[in-house]
C-alpha positions in Angstrom: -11.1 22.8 -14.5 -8.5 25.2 -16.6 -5.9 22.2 -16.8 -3.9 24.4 -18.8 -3.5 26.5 -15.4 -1.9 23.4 -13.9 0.4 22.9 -16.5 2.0 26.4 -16.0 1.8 26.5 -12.3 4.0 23.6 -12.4 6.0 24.4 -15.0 6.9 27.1 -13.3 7.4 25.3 -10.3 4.5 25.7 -7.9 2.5 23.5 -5.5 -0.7 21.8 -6.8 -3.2 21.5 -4.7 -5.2 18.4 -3.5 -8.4 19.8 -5.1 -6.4 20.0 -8.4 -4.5 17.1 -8.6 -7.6 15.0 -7.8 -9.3 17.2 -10.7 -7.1 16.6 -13.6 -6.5 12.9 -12.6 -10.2 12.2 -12.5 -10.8 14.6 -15.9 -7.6 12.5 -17.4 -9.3 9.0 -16.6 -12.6 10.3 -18.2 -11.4 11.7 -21.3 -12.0 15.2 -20.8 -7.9 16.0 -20.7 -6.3 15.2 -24.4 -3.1 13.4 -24.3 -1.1 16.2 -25.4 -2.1 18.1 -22.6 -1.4 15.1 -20.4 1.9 15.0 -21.7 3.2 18.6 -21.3 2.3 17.4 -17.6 3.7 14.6 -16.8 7.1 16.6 -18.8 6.6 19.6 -16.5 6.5 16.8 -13.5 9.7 15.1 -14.8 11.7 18.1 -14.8 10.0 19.9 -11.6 9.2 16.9 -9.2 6.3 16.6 -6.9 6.1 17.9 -3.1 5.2 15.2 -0.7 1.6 16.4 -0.4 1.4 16.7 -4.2 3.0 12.8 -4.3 0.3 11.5 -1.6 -2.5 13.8 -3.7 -1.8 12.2 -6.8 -1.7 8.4 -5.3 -4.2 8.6 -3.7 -6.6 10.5 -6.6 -5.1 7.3 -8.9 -5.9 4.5 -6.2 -9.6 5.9 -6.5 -10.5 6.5 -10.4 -11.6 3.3 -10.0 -12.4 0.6 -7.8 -10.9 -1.2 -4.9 -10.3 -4.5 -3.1 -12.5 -5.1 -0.3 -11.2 -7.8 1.8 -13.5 -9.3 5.2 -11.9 -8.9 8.0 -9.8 -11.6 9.6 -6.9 -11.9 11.1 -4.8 -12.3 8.8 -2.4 -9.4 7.6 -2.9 -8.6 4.1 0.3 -8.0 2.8 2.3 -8.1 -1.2 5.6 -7.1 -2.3 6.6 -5.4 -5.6 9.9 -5.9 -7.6 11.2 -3.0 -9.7 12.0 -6.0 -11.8 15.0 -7.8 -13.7 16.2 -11.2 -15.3 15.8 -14.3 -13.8 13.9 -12.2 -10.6 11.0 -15.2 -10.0 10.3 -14.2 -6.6 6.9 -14.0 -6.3 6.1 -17.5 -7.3 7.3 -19.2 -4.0 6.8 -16.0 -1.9 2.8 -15.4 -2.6 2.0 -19.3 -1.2 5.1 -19.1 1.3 3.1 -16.1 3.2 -0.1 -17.6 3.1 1.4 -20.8 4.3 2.6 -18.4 7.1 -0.9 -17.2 8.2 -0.8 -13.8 5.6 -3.3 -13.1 2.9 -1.9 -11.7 -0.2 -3.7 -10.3 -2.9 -0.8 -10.5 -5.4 -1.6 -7.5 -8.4 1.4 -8.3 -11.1 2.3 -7.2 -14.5 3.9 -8.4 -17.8 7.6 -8.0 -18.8 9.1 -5.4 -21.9 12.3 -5.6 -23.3 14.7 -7.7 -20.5 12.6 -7.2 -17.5 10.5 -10.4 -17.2 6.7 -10.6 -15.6 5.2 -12.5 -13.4 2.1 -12.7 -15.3 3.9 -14.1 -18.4 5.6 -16.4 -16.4 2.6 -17.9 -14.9 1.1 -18.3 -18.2 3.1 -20.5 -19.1 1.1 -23.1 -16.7 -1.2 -24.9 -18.9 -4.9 -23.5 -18.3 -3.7 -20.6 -15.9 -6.1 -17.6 -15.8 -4.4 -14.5 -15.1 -7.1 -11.8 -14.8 -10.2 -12.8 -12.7 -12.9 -10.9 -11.9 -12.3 -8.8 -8.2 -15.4 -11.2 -6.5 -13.3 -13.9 -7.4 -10.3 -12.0 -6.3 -11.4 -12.0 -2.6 -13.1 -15.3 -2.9 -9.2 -17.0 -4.0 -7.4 -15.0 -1.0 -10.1 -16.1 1.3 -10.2 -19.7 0.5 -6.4 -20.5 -0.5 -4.6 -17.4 1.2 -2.9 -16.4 -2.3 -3.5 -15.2 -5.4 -1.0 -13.6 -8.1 -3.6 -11.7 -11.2 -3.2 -9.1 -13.4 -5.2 -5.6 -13.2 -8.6 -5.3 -13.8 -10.1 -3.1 -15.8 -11.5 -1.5 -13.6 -8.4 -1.3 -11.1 -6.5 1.9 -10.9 -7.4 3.2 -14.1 -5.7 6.0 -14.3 -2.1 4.5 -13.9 -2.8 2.6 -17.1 -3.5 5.6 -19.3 -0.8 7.7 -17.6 2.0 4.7 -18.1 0.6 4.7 -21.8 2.0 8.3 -21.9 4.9 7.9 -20.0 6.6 5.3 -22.0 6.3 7.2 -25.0 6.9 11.0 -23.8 10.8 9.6 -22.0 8.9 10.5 -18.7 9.2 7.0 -16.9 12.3 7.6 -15.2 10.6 10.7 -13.1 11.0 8.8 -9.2 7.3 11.0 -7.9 5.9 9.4 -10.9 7.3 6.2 -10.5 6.1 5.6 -6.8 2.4 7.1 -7.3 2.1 4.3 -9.8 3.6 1.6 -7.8 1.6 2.8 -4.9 -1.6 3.4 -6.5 -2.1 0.2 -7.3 -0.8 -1.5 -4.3 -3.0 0.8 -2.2 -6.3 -0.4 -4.1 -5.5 -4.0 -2.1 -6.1 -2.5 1.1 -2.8 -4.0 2.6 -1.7 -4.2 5.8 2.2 -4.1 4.8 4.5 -3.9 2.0 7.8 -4.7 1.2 9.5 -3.1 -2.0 12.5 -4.7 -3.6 14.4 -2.1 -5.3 16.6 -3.6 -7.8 19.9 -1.9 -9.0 22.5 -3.0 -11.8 23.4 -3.2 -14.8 19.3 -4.6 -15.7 17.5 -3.1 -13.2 16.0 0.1 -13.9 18.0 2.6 -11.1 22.0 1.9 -13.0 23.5 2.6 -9.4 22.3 1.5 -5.2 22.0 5.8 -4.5 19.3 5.9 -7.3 17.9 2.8 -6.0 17.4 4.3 -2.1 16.1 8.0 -3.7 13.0 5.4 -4.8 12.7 3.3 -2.0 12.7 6.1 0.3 10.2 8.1 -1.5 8.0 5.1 -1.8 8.2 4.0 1.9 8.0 7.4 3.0 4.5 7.8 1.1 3.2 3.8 1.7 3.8 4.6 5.5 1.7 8.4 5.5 -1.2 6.5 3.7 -0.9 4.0 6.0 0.4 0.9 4.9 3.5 -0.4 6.9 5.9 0.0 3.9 9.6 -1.2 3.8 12.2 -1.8 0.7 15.1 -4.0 0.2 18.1 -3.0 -1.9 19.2 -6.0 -4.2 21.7 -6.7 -6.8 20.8 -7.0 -10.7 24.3 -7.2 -11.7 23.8 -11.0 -12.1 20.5 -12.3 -12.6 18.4 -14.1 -9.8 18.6 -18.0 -9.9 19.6 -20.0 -12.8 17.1 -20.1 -15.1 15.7 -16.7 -16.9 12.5 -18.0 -19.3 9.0 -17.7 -18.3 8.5 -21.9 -18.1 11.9 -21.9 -16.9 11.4 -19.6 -14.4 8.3 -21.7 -13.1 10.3 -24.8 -13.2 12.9 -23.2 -10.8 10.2 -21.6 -8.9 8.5 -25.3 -8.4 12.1 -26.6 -7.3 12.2 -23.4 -4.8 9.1 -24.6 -3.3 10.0 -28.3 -2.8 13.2 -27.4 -0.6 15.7 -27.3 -3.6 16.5 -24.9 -6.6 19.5 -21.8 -6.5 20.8 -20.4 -3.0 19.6 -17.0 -4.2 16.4 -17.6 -4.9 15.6 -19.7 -1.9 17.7 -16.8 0.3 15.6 -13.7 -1.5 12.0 -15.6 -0.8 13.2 -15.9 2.7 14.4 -12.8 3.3 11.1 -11.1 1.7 8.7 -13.0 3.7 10.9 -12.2 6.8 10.9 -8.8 6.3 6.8 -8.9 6.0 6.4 -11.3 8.8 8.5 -8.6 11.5 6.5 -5.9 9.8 2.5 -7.4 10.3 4.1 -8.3 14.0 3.6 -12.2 13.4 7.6 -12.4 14.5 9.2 -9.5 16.3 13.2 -10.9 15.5 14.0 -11.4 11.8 16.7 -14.3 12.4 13.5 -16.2 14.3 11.1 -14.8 10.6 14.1 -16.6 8.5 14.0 -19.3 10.4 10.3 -19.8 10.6 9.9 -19.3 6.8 13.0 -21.7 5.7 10.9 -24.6 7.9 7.2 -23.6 5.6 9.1 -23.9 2.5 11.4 -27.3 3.6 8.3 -28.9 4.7 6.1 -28.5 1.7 3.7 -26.0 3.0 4.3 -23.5 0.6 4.3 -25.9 -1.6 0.6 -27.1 -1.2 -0.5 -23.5 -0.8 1.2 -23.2 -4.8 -1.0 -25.8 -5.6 -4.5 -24.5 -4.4 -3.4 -21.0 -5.9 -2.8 -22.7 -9.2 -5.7 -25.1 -8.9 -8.2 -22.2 -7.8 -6.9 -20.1 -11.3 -7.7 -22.8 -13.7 -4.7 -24.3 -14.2 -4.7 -28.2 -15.7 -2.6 -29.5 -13.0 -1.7 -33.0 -14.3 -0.6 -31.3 -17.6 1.7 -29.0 -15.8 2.9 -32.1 -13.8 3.8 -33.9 -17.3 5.8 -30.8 -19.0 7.4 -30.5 -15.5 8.6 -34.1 -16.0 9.2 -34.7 -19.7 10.3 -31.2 -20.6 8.5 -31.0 -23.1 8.0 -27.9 -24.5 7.5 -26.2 -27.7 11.2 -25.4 -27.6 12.7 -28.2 -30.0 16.3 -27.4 -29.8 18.1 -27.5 -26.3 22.1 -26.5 -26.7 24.0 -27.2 -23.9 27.6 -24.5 -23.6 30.7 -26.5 -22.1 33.4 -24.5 -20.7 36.4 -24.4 -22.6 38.6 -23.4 -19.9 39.1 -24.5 -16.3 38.5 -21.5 -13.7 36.8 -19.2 -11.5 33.2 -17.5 -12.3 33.6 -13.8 -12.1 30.9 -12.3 -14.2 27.6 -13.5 -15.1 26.1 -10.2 -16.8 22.2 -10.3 -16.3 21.6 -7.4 -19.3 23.4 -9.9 -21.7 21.7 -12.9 -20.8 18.1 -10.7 -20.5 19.0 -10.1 -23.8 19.4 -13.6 -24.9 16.2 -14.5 -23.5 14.4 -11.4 -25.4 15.6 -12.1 -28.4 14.9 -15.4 -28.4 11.0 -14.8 -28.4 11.0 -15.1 -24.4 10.8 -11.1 -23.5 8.4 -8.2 -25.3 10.4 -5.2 -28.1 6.4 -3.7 -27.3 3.7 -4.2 -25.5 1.6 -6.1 -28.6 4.8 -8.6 -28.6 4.1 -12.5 -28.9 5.9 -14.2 -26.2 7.1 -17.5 -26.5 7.0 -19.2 -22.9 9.1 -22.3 -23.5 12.6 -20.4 -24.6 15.5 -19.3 -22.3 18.6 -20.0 -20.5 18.6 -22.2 -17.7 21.6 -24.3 -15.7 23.5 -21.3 -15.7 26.9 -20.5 -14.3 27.1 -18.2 -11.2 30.0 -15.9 -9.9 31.6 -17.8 -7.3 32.0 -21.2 -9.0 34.8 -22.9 -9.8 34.6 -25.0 -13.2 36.7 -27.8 -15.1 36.9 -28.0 -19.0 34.5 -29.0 -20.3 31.6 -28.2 -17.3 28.7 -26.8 -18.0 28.0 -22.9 -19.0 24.4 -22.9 -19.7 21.7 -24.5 -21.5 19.7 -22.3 -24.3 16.4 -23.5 -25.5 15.2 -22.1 -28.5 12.8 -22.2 -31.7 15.9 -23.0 -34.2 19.2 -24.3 -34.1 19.9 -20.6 -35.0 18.6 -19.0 -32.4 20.1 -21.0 -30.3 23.8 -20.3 -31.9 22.9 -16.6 -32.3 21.8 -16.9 -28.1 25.4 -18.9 -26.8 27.2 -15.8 -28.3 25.6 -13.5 -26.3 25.8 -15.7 -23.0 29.5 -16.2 -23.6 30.4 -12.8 -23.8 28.3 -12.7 -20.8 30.1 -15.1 -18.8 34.0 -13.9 -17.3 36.1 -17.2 -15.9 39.5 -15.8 -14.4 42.5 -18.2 -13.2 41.8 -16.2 -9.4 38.4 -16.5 -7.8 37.4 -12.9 -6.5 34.3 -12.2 -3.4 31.1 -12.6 -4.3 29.0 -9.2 -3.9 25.7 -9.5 -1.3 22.5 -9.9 -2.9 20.8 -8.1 -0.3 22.8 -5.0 0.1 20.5 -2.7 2.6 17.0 -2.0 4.4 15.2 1.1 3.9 12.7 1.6 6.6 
C-alpha cells in the first residue's frame, strides 16, 4: 500500500478505511512501514482523532497481528479488568483468585510499571520463583485447572501494540484517548472475554489529571469493548491518595496476602469488592450489585480467594514455603526500615499519592525507563490515610530502603506529602461513578 497516502488523508482529516487501517497495521507489524513513517501517523492521529469505525478498524487489525487465546468452552464467564494504573493500586492480586473463587475464569494479561505507576507483573515477581510469562498452552491449561492466572504478553500476543507503544512513548503521542483504547482493547480482546470492567483512575498520579478526562476514556473504551462484543463497563476512582497502605512491589503483595485473608486497608478490600461486583452483575451470575458485594465480601472472609491465590501462585512456579518465610520474618533485601512518628497531634487531610510514588521510584522500587532494575523489597508501607486522627508521636509511615540515606532522602518526600490540620475535613469517595 502507498502508506504515505494514509498519512495525508489523515492529516488532513479524512476517514481511513477498514481495508487501510488493517493494511498499514499489518505492513507496520512486519516491517515494511519505517518508524518515521509510523510516527508522522500516529502524530497525525494525535491531533486529528479517530472515527468510531476507524477506532474499531484499528483494534481489531491490532488484536489480530498476532495470535489469540482460545479458551474450551465452559460455563464459566471469562472475564479481566484493566487499571489505567497508580500508586499503591494492587488490585488485581486479590481480584484475579476472588473471581475464580466466584465461578469466573480470568485470563489476567498485565504489564510492568514506569516512573510512579506500579505493575502488576513487578509486583508479582517479587514472589520467590514466580514465572511471569508462560507460554499460551500453558495459558489455558492454568485458567482451566485453577480458574486464574495473572502473565505478561507473549511474544506473540498483540504484536502490533508493542511496536506502536515503542513509538508512542517517544513521539509525546500517548496521551491521544483513540490511541489509548485500541491498545487497551487490543489486547484484552485477544482473551476472548466474556466481560470487562475498566478502572479509570484520575488524580494527581493517574494519568487523566481530572474525572471529565477520565469519562472521555472510559466512554470511548466501553463504547468500542461493547460493538466488538465484550460486555464492557468502567469505574471512575480516585488517585489523589494512593490505594491501601503500602506502595512497593513486595509490599504490595504483603497487603494483597492480608486482603485475601479477610484483613488489610478498607480501600483495598472495598475496590476488590466493588470490581468483582461490577463483573459478577455483568456475566449475569448476580443480577443486584448489593447481593454481588455481598456474595464477594463472604469468598474473600472465608478464605476462598485465598486458596484460589495459592493454586495461581503454585501453578506459576512460585516456591511457596519461601514466600511463607519472607512473609513472616520480613526479611527482605531491604536492610534499613525507618519508621516516621508524627510530631503533631491532628487530623489526616492529605496523603499525596504523586509524592509518595515518587518516594517509592526513587528508591529503586519504580522504572526512570523501560531497561530500569527494579528493586522489589523497597517502599512505604503503614502509611497514614486522610480521615485519621493521630497523637504525637503515632505513626506516619514506614520507608524501607537500600541505605540509611535513601531512606532519609524518602521521609522528606513522604512528609511533605502528608497534611495533619487541627479540623478533620470529609473524606472524598473512592469510587466516584459508573460508566456503562
Amino acid at each position: 500500500m502507498n502508506f504515505l497516502s494514509a498519512i495525508e488523508s489523515k492529516r488532513d482529516g479524512k476517514t481511513l478505511s477498514t481495508d487501510v487501517i488493517r493494511a498499514l497495521v499489518a505492513d507496520f507489524t512486519d516491517g515494511r512501514i519505517p518508524d518515521y513513517q509510523m510516527s508522522a501517523f500516529l502524530m497525525a492521529v494525535y491531533f486529528r482523532g479517530l472515527q468510531s469505525g476507524e477506532k474499531r478498524a484499528l483494534t481489531l487489525a491490532m488484536r489480530d497481528s498476532g495470535d489469540a487465546l482460545k479458551l474450551p468452552k465452559d460455563p464459566r464467564p471469562v472475564v479481566d479488568k484493566h487499571s489505567t494504573g497508580g500508586v499503591g493500586d494492587k488490585v488485581s492480586l486479590p481480584l484475579a483468585p476472588l473471581l475464580a473463587s466466584l465461578g469466573m475464569r480470568v485470563p489476567m494479561i498485565s504489564g510492568r510499571g514506569l516512573g510512579i505507576t506500579g505493575g502488576t507483573l513487578d509486583k508479582l515477581e517479587s514472589i520467590p520463583g514466580f514465572q511471569a510469562l508462560l507460554e499460551p498452552d500453558r495459558i489455558v491449561e492454568v485458567v482451566q485447572e485453577v480458574g486464574c492466572v495473572i502473565v505478561g504478553q507473549t511474544h506473540c500476543m498483540v504484536p502490533a501494540d508493542k511496536k506502536l507503544y515503542a513509538l508512542r512513548d517517544v513521539t509525546g503521542t500517548v496521551p491521544s484517548i483513540p490511541l489509548i483504547t485500541a491498545s487497551i482493547l487490543s489486547k484484552k480482546l485477544a482473551e476472548d472475554l466474556d466481560a470487562l470492567l475498566l478502572d479509570t483512575k484520575f488524580g494527581n498520579a493517574a494519568f487523566m489529571q481530572t474525572a471529565d478526562e477520565a469519562r472521555q476514556l472510559a466512554t470511548s473504551i466501553v463504547e468500542l469493548g461493547r460493538e466488538c462484543g465484550v460486555d464492557t463497563r468502567a469505574i471512575l476512582t480516585d488517585m489523589n491518595t494512593p490505594l491501601g497502605r503500602a506502595a512497593g512491589n513486595w509490599l504490595e503483595v504483603k497487603e494483597a496476602v492480608d486482603c485475601l485473608r479477610g484483613e488489610g486497608p478498607e480501600d483495598l478490600w472495598e475496590l476488590t469488592v466493588e470490581s468483582a461486583a461490577h463483573l459478577l452483575t455483568q456475566t449475569g451470575l448476580e443480577t443486584d450489585l448489593a447481593k454481588a458485594r455481598e456474595r464477594a465480601s463472604a469468598k474473600l472472609a472465608d478464605g476462598s480467594a485465598l486458596a484460589k491465590w495459592n493454586d495461581m501462585l503454585a501453578a506459576q512456579g512460585a516456591d511457596m514455603d519461601a514466600m511463607e518465610a519472607k512473609l513472616k520474618r520480613m526479611d527482605v533485601e531491604a536492610v534499613v526500615c525507618v519508621e516516621m512518628r508524627s510530631e503533631r497531634s491532628g487530623f489526616v487531610t492529605r496523603c499525596d499519592a504523586r509524592l509518595i510514588g515518587e518516594a517509592v521510584r526513587d528508591l529503586g522500587g519504580g522504572r526512570l525507563t523501560k531497561e530500569s532494575r527494579i528493586h522489589h523489597d523497597v517502599g512505604v508501607d503503614r502509611l497514614a490515610k486522610p480521615g485519621e486522627t493521630l497523637n504525637t508521636g503515632d505513626l506516619l509511615a514506614r520507608i524501607w530502603a537500600k541505605s540509611i540515606e535513601e531512606a532519609d532522602l524518602a521521609s522528606r518526600r513522604v512528609q511533605a506529602a502528608l497534611d495533619i490540620t487541627d479540623e478533620a475535613e470529609e473524606k472524598s469517595a473512592l469510587v466516584c461513578e459508573v460508566v456503562e
